[in-house]
Every structure is written in structure tokens, then in C-alpha cells.
GUVEXMAR-529675 format. One record per residue (C-alpha): x, y, z; chain; residue in three letters. Coordinates in nm, 4 decimals, decimal comma. Example, Ala and Ser with C-alpha at 12.3 -4.5 7.8 and 13.67 -1.06 7.14 Angstrom:
GUVEXMAR-529675
         X         Y         Z  drenfi  tilum
    1,2300   -0,4500    0,7800       A    ALA
    1,3670   -0,1060    0,7140       A    SER
END
This chain:
GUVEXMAR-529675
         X         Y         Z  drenfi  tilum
    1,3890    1,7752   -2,2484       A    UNK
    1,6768    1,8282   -1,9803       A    UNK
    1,9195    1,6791   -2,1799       A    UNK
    1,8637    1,9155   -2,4616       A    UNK
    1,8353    2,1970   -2,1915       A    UNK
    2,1862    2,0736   -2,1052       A    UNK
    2,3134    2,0496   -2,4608       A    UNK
    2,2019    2,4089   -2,5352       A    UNK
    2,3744    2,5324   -2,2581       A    UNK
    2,7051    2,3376   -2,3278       A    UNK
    2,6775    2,5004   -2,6618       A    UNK
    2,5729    2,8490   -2,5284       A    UNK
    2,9159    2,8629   -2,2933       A    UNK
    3,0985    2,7327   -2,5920       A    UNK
    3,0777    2,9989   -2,8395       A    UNK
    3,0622    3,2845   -2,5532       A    UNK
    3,4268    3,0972   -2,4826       A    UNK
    3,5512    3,1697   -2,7926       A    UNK
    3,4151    3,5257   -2,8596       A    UNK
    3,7681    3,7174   -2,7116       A    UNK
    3,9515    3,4668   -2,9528       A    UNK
    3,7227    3,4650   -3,2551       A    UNK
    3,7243    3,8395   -3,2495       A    UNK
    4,0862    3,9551   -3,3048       A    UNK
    4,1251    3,6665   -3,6112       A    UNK
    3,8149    3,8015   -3,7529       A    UNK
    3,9542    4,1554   -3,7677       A    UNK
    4,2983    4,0393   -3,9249       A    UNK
    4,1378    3,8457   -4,1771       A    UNK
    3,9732    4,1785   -4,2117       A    UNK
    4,2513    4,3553   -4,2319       A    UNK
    4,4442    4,1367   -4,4789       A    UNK
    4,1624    4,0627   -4,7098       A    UNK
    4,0143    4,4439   -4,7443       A    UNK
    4,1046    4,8425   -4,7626       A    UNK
    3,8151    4,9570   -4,5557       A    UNK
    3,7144    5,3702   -4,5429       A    UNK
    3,4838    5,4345   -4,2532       A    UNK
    3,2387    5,7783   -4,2396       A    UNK
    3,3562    5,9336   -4,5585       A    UNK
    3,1232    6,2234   -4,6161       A    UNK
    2,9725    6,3302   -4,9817       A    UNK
    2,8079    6,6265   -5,0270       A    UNK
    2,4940    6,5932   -5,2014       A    UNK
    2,3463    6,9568   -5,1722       A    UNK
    2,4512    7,2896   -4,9965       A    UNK
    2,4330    7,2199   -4,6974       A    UNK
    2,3462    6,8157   -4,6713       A    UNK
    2,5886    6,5011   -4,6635       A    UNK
    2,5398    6,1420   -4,6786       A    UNK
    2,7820    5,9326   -4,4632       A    UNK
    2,9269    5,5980   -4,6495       A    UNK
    3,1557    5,3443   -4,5176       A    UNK
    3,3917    5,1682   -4,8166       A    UNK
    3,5094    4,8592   -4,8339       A    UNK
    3,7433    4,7417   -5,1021       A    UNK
    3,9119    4,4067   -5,1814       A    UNK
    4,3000    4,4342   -5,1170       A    UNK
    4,4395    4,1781   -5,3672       A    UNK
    4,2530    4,2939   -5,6829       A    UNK
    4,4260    4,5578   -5,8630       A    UNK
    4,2617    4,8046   -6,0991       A    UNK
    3,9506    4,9530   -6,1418       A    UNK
    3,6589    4,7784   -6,0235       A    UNK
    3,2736    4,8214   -6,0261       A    UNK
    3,0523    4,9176   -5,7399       A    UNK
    2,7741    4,8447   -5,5685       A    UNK
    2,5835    5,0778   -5,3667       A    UNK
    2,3225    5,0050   -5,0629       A    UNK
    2,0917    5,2908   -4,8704       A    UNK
    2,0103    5,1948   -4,5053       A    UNK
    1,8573    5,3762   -4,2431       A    UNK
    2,0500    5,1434   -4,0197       A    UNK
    2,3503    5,0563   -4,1609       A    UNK
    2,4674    4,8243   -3,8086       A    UNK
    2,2434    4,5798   -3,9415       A    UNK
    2,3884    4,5523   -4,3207       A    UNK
    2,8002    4,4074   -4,3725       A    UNK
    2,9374    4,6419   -4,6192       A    UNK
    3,2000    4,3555   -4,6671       A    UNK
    2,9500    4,1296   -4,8371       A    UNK
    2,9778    4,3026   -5,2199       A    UNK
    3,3493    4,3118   -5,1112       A    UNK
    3,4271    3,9554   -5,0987       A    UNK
    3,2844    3,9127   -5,4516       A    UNK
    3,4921    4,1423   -5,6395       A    UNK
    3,3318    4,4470   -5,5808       A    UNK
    3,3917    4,8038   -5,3989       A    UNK
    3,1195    4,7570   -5,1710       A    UNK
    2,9985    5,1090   -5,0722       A    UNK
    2,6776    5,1020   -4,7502       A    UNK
    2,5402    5,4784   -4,7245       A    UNK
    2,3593    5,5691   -4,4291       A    UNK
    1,9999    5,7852   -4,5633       A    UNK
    2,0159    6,1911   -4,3972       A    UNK
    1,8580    6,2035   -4,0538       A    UNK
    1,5171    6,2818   -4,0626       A    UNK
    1,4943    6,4297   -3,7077       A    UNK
    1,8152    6,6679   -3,7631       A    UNK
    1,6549    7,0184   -3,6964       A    UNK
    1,9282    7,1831   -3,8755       A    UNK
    1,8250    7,0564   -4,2534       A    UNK
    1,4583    6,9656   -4,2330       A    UNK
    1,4120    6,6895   -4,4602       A    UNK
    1,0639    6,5731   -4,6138       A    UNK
    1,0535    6,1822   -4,5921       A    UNK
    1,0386    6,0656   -4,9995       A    UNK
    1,1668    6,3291   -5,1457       A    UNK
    1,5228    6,4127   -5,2176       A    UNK
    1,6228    6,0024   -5,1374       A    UNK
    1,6735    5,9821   -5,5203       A    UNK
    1,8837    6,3300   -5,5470       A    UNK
    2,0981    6,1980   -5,2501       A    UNK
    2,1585    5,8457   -5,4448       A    UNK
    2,2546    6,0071   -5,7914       A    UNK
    2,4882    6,2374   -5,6242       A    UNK
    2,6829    5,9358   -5,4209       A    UNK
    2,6588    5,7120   -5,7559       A    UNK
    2,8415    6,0352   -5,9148       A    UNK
    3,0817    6,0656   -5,6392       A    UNK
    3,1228    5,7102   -5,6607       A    UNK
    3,2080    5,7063   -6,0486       A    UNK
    3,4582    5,9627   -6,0421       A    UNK
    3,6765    5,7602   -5,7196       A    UNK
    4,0142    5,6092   -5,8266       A    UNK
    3,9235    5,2718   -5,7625       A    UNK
    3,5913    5,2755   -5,9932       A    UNK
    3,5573    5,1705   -6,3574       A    UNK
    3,2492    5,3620   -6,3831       A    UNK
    2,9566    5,1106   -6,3398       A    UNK
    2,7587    5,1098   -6,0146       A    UNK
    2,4817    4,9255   -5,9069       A    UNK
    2,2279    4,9796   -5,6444       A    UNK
    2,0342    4,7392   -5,4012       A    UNK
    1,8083    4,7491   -5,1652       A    UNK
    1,5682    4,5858   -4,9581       A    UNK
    1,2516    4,8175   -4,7824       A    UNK
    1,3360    5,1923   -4,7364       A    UNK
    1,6806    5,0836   -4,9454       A    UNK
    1,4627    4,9392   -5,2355       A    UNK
    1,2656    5,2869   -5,2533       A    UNK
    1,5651    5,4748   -5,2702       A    UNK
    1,7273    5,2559   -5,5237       A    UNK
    1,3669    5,2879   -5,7401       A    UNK
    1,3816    5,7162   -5,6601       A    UNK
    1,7200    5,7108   -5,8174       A    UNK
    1,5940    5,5794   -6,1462       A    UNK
    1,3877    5,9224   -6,2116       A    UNK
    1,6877    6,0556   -6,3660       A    UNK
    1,9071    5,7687   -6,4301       A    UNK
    2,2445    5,8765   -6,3754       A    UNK
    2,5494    5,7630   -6,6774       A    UNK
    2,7094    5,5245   -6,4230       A    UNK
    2,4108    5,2934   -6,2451       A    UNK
    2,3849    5,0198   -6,4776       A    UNK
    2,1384    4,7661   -6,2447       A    UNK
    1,9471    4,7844   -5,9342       A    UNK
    1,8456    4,5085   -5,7129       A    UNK
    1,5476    4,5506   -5,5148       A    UNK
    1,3650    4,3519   -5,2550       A    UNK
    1,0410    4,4109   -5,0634       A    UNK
    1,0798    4,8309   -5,1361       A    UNK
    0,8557    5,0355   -4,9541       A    UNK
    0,6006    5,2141   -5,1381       A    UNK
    0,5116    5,5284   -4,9712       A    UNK
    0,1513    5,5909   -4,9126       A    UNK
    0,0339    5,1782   -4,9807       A    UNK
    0,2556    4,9987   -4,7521       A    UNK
    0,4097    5,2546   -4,5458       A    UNK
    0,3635    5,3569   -4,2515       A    UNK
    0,0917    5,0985   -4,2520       A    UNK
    0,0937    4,7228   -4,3389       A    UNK
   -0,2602    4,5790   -4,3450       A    UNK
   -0,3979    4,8453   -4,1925       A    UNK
   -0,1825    4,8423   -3,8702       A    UNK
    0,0557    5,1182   -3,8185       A    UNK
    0,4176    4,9838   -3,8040       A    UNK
    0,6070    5,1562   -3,5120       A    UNK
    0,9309    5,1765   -3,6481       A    UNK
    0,7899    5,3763   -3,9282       A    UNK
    0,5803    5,5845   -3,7043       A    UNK
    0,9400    5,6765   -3,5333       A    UNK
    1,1279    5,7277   -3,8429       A    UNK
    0,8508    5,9487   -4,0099       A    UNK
    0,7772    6,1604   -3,7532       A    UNK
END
């Protein structure tokens, strides 16, 4: 057991070594492999916008499709990952549901907010006019809400574990989740 206590920590100090150098190459290869738009803003009513970050491959030319994903926190999501396949990869961060300025009901405009960036997101230079939308939890609801009205351009949806608001959410087997307790309320 000391000997893998040792082993761990020879391999903890390793890769905290190379962090300042790993770091720097990362955001080169960054740079050369992808055109990458941070807090663009889309209006999606009168007086509410949705904040994306866009990340597009640099050596394809053309028109490509798109994929759209709706977090509520987008620092755990890489908006590169569509990206590197081919795609504009496009990560939209939901409205704030505390922001005392545009009360927002939890539920019910995440649908009207996802047609309106899938419209915005059809009409870009760089799109060819087919989106699709994933999503895993509170991302998998929106990409089911946008479906009401199924707008000319989404063409597929991906959807993992979505929430289902009312049976699953804000409790899970009975047992409030906190995180939802927070984000509700």
C-alpha cells in the first residue's frame, strides 16, 4: 500500500509539472484547428437573450450543419466536441432564472428560446440550414420543448436522461435534489 501511495504521488507531481506546458500547446492547437465566437448574444424576445459560444472547424470550407446544446452550466460541456467532427458546434447557456429584471417561469419559454437560436442559427453564413439539438437533463427537456413547434431547420435531436418536470424534477425518488431546489427557486 505505500508503494502505490508513492506511485500516485509520482504521478500526481507529474501531470501538475506539465500543466504551464500542456496549456499554451493546447490553446494553439486550438487556435489552428478552430474559428471560435465567445458570448454572442441572440435575441429571442423583447427584452430576453440567450448567450452562445461558437466554435467552427477552420480547414473545412463551405456551409456546414449545426448542432446545438442547452446547458445551465455551460463550464462543464466542450463546445469543441461537435467541432472536431465536422460540425459548427454551437453550446447556449439557458436565461437566468434568478435575473429580477425578466422574471422567467422555469418550463416555459425553454422551447421559444431554442427555436429562436435554431432560427438564428439557420440564417448564419457558415450554416447549410440543418441543425440538430442534444441534450442530456435540463438540455434534453429543452431539446424535447423545442419540438412543440418544430422549426424548418432542426432535423434530429439527441436526448439523454431529460428531465421531466413534475416526475423527476425537483425530486428523484422522493428526495429533493439540491441543485434543483437552487435553480428553481
Amino acid at each position: 500500500e505505500a508503494m502505490d501511495l508513492i506511485w500516485a504521488w509520482f504521478a500526481y507531481e507529474a501531470y501538475r509539472s506539465f500543466t504551464a506546458v500542456v496549456r499554451p500547446l493546447a490553446a494553439a492547437e486550438d487556435k489552428r484547428r478552430y474559428i471560435s465566437d465567445e458570448d454572442v448574444t441572440i435575441s429571442v424576445s423583447k427584452s430576453a437573450v440567450i448567450t452562445v459560444n461558437v466554435v467552427r472547424p477552420r480547414i473545412v470550407a463551405g456551409k456546414l450543419p449545426a448542432i446545438l446544446e442547452f446547458a445551465l452550466d455551460t463550464e462543464t460541456r466542450d463546445v469543441r466536441e461537435a467541432a472536431a467532427h465536422g460540425y459548427v458546434s454551437v453550446l447556449a447557456r439557458v436565461r437566468d432564472l434568478r435575473d429580477k429584471s425578466d422574471p422567467l417561469v422555469p418550463f416555459q419559454s425553454e422551447g421559444d428560446d431554442a427555436r429562436a437560436v435554431i432560427d438564428w442559427m439557420a440564417k448564419q453564413e457558415w450554416s447549410n440550414g440543418r441543425v440538430g439539438l442534444l441534450g442530456s437533463g435540463y438540455g434534453g427537456y429543452v431539446a424535447w420543448a423545442a419540438t412543440k413547434r418544430v422549426p424548418a431547420a432542426l432535423k434530429a435531436i439527441v436526448t439523454s436522461d431529460p428531465i421531466a418536470p413534475g416526475i423527476d424534477l425537483p425530486m428523484a425518488g422522493g428526495i429533493f435534489t439540491n441543485p434543483s431546489y437552487r435553480w428553481l427557486y
